[in-house]
C-alpha positions as a printed Julia matrix, in Angstrom:
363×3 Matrix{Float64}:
 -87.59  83.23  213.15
 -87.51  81.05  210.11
 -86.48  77.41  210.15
 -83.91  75.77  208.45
 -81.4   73.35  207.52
 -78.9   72.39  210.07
 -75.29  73.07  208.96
 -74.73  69.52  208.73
 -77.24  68.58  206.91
 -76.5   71.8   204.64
 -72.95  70.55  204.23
 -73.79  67.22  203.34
 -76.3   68.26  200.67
 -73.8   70.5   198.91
 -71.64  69.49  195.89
 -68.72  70.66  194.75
 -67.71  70.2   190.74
 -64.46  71.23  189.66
 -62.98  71.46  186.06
 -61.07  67.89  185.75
 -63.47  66.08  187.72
 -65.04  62.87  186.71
 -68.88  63.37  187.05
 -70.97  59.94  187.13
 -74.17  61.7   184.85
 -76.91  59.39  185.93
 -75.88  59.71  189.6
 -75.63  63.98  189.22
 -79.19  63.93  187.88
 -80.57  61.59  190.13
 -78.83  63.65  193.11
 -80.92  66.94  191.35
 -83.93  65.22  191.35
 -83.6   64.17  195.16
 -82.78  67.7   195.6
 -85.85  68.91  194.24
 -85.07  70.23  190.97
 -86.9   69.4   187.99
 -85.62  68.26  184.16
 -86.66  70.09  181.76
 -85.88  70.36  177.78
 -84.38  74.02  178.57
 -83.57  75.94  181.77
 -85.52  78.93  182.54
 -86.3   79.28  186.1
 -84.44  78.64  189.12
 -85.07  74.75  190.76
 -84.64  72.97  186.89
 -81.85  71.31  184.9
 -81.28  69.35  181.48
 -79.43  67.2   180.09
 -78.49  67.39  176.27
 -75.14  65.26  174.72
 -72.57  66.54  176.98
 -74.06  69.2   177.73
 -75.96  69.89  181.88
 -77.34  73.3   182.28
 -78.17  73.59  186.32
 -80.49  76.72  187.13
 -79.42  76.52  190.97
 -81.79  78.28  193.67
 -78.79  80.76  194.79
 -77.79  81.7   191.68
 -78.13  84.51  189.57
 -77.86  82.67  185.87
 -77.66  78.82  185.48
 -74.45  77.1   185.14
 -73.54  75.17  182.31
 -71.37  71.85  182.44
 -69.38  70.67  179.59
 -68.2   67.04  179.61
 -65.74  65.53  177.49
 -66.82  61.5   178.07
 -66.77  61.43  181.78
 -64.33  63.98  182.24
 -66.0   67.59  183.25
 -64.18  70.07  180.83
 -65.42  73.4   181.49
 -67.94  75.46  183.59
 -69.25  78.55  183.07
 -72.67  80.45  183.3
 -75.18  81.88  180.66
 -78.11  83.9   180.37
 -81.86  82.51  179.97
 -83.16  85.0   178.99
 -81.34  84.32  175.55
 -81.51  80.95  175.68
 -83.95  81.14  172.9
 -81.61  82.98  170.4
 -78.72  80.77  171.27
 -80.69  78.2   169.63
 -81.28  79.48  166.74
 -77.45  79.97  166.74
 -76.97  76.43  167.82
 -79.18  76.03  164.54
 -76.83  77.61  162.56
 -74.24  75.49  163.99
 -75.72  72.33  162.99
 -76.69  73.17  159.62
 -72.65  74.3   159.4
 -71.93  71.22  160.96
 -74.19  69.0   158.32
 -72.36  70.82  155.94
 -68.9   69.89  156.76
 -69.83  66.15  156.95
 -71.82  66.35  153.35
 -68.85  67.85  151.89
 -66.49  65.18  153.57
 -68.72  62.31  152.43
 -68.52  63.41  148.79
 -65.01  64.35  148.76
 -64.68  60.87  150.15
 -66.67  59.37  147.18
 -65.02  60.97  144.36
 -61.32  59.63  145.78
 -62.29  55.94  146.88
 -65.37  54.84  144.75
 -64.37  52.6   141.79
 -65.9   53.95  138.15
 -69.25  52.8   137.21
 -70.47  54.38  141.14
 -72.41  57.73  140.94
 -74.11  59.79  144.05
 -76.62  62.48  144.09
 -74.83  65.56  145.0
 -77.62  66.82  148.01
 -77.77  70.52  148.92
 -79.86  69.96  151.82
 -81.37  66.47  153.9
 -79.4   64.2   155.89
 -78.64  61.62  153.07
 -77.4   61.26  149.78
 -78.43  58.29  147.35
 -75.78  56.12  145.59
 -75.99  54.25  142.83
 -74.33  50.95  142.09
 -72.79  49.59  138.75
 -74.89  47.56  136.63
 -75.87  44.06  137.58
 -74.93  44.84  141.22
 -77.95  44.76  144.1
 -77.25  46.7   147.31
 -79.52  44.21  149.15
 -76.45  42.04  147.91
 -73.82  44.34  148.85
 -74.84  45.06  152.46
 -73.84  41.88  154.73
 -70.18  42.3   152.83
 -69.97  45.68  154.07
 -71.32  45.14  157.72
 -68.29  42.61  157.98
 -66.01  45.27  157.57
 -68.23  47.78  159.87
 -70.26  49.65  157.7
 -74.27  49.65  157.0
 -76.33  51.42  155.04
 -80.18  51.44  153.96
 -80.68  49.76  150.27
 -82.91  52.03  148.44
 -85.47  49.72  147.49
 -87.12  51.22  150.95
 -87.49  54.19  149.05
 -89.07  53.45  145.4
 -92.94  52.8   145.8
 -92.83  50.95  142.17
 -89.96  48.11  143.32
 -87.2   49.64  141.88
 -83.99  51.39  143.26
 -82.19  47.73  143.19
 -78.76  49.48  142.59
 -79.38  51.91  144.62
 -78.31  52.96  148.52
 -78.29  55.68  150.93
 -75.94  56.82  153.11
 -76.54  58.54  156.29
 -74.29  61.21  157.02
 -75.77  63.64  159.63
 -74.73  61.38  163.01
 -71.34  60.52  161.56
 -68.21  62.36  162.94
 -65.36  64.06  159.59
 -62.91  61.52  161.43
 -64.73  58.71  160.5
 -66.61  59.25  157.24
 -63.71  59.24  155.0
 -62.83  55.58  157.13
 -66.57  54.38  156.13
 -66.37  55.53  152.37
 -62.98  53.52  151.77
 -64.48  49.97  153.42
 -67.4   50.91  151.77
 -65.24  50.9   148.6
 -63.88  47.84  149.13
 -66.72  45.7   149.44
 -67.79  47.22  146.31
 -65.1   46.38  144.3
 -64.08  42.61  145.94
 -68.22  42.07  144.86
 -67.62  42.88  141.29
 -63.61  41.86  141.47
 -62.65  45.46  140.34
 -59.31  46.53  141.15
 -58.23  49.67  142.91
 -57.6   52.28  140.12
 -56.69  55.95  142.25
 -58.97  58.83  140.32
 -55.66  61.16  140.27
 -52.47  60.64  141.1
 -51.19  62.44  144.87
 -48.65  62.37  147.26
 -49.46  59.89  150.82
 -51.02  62.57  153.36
 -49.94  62.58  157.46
 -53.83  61.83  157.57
 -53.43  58.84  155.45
 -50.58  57.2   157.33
 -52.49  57.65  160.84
 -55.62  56.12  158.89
 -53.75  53.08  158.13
 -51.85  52.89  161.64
 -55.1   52.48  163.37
 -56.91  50.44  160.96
 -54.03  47.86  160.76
 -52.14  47.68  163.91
 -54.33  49.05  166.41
 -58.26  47.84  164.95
 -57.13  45.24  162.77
 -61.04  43.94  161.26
 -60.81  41.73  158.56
 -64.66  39.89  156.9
 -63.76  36.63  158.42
 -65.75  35.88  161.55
 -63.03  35.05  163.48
 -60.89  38.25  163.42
 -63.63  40.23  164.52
 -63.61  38.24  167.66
 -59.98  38.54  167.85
 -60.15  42.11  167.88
 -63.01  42.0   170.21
 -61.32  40.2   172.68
 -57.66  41.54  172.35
 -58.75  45.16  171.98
 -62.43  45.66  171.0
 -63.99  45.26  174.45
 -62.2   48.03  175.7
 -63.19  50.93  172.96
 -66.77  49.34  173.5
 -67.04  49.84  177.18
 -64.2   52.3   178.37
 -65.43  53.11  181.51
 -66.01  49.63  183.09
 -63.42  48.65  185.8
 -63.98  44.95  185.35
 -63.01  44.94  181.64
 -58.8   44.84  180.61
 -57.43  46.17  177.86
 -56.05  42.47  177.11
 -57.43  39.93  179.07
 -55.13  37.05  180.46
 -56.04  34.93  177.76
 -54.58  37.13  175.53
 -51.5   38.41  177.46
 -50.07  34.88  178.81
 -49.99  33.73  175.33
 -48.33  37.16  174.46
 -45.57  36.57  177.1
 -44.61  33.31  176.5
 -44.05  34.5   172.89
 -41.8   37.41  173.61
 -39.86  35.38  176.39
 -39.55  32.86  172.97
 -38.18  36.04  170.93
 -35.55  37.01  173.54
 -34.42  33.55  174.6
 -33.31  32.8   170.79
 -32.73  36.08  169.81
 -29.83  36.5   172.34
 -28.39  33.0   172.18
 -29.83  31.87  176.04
 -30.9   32.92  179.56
 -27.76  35.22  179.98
 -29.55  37.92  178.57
 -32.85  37.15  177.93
 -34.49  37.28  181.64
 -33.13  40.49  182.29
 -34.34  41.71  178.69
 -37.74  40.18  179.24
 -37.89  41.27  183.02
 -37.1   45.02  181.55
 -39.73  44.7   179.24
 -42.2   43.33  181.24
 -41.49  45.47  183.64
 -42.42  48.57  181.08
 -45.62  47.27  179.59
 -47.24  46.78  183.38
 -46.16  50.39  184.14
 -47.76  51.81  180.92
 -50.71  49.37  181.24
 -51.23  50.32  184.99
 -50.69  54.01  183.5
 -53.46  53.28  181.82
 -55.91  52.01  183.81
 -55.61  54.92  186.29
 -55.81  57.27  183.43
 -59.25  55.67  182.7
 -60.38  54.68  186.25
 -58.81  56.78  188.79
 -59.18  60.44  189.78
 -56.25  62.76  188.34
 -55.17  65.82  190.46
 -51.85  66.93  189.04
 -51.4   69.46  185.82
 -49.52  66.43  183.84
 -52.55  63.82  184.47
 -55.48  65.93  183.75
 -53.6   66.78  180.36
 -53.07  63.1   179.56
 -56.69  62.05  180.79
 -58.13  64.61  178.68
 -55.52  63.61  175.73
 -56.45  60.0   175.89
 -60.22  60.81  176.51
 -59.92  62.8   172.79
 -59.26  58.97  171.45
 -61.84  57.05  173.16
 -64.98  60.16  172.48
 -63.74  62.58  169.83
 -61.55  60.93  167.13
 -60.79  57.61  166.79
 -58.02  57.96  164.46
 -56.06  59.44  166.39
 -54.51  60.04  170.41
 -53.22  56.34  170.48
 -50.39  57.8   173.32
 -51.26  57.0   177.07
 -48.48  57.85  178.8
 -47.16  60.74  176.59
 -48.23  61.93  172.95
 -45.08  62.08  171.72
 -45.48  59.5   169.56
 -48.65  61.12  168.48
 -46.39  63.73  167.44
 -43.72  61.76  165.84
 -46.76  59.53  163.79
 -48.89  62.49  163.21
 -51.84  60.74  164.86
 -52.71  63.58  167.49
 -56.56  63.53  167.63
 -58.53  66.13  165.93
 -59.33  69.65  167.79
 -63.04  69.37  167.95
 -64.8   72.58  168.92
 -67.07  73.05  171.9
 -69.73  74.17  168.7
 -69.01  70.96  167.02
 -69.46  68.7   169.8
 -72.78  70.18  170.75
 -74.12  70.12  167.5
 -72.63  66.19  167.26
 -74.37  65.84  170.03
 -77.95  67.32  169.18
 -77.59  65.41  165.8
 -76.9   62.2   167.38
């Protein structure tokens, strides 16, 4: 005879994770470490797990080959099993990955360069590192430069850091290896602005081209959903209208708008309809519509965010909306539907499993 668990206390230290699920990370590891199991940088015996980006490899006790967990945010994406035993030649593929990755993002930040930089700018052209090195016109310091362009959200190191006589003055680098494609091209155009508002250059397009879908979504986000301008103030705007909600997603306590913003907001719009259709005839029931709609898409999307989602349609919008708030940020503005993602051509970029892991690993 051999002792062990009861079945209650067997039930009650099971787990079940399904595909859809919202998995609390800390808590899951914690919960493996009660269990007995040990972290470790890789999985190769039974009793361990890691924990890398997104990525949670679990080598249970009853298992033939560990089990690896996929998250997109919070949101459990995909689970499926791999072999150990190769673990060590799927990182040299994951190696390849990255350096394909790196790749992609060099070639985006120079593409970027040559279409938004003003003339007088030149760049080292890199075929390997992390970094390239830009140089700025004459009589222009990026020491200078920099608090202009961390108004408008971008940094970068000035390369005085990296000249042992004192010099590189005029000269920057920018980091490209932990920033996403959606994003560089963003960076390299405010980057371009401070640049030329510091020397008072105007805008002068390299080539002449047609407006891209890609374009349009750029500038829909930028100035009607993030609107950032230098000034101190509209930073905290945005913060407090919108900000505080990309910043911290997944906190319950924090609204999209706060009612500071919103009861403002209201009384506005009731203004708009009250003198827009000539008196109180029509304007309460317009308002009382339209109220009516923006708590049902707001309350659509708080349980999007915050509450578990069971049906076909809500796991496809939670895992639409999640593409917004931890893939690209460019794009998936729709909550409730993404048709207007499709009419707008903002629908977030397919990123592959590949290129999340290797985001990840970078990062």
């Amino acid at each position: 005879m051999q002792r062990t668990l009861s079945p209650a206390a067997l039930r009650e230290s099971m787990s079940y994770l399904v595909e859809g699920d919202e998995i609390d990370l800390p808590a899951l590891a914690a919960r493996l470490l009660d269990g007995g199991y040990k972290r470790r940088p890789l999985v190769e015996d039974r009793g361990e797990f890691a924990v890398r980006g997104g990525l949670i490899d679990v080598y249970g006790t009853g298992f033939e080959d560990p089990v690896r967990l996929e998250l997109l945010g919070d949101m459990l994406e995909s689970i499926r099993t791999f072999d150990p035993r190769s673990q060590r030649r799927l990182l040299d593929r994951h190696q390849a990955r990255a350096l394909k990755e790196y790749g992609r993002r060099r070639d985006a930040l120079l593409e970027s360069l040559r279409r938004f930089m003003p003339a007088g700018v030149t760049w080292t052209e890199t075929r390997g590192g992390f970094s390239l090195l830009l140089t700025l016109p004459e009589g222009m310091e990026a020491a200078a430069l920099l608090p202009r362009a961390q108004s408008r959200g971008v940094t970068f190191t000035p390369g005085s850091a990296f000249f042992v006589d004192g010099g590189g003055a005029r000269a920057l680098r920018l980091s490209f290896s932990a920033v996403p494609v959606a994003q560089i091209e963003e960076g390299v155009r405010r980057l371009a602005e401070s640049v030329r508002e510091h020397v008072r250059l105007p805008f002068k397009p390299r080539t002449r081209r047609r407006i891209s879908g890609k374009e349009v979504r750029e500038d829909l986000h930028r100035y009607v959903f993030h609107f950032i301008r230098e000034a101190e103030w509209t930073k905290k705007v945005h913060f407090f209208l919108h900000g505080v909600h990309h910043d911290f997603p997944s906190d319950k306590d924090r609204l999209v708008m706060p009612l500071g913003a919103s009861l403002p907001m209201a009384v506005l719009f009731y203004t708009i309809f009250y003198f827009s259709t000539g008196g109180v005839r029509f304007a309460e029931p317009l308002y009382i519509g339209f109220a009516f709609g923006y708590l049902c898409y707001d309350g659509g999307h708080y349980a999007i965010h915050h509450f578990k989602q069971t049906t076909r349609v809500g796991k496809f919008l939670k895992k639409h909306h999640m593409k917004h708030h931890h893939g690209d940020n460019f794009g998936g503005f729709g909550v409730s539907s993404p048709l207007w993602d499709l009419v707008f051509q903002t629908m977030p970029r397919i990123v592959k499993k590949s290129e999340r892991a290797a985001a990840a690993k970078a990062a």
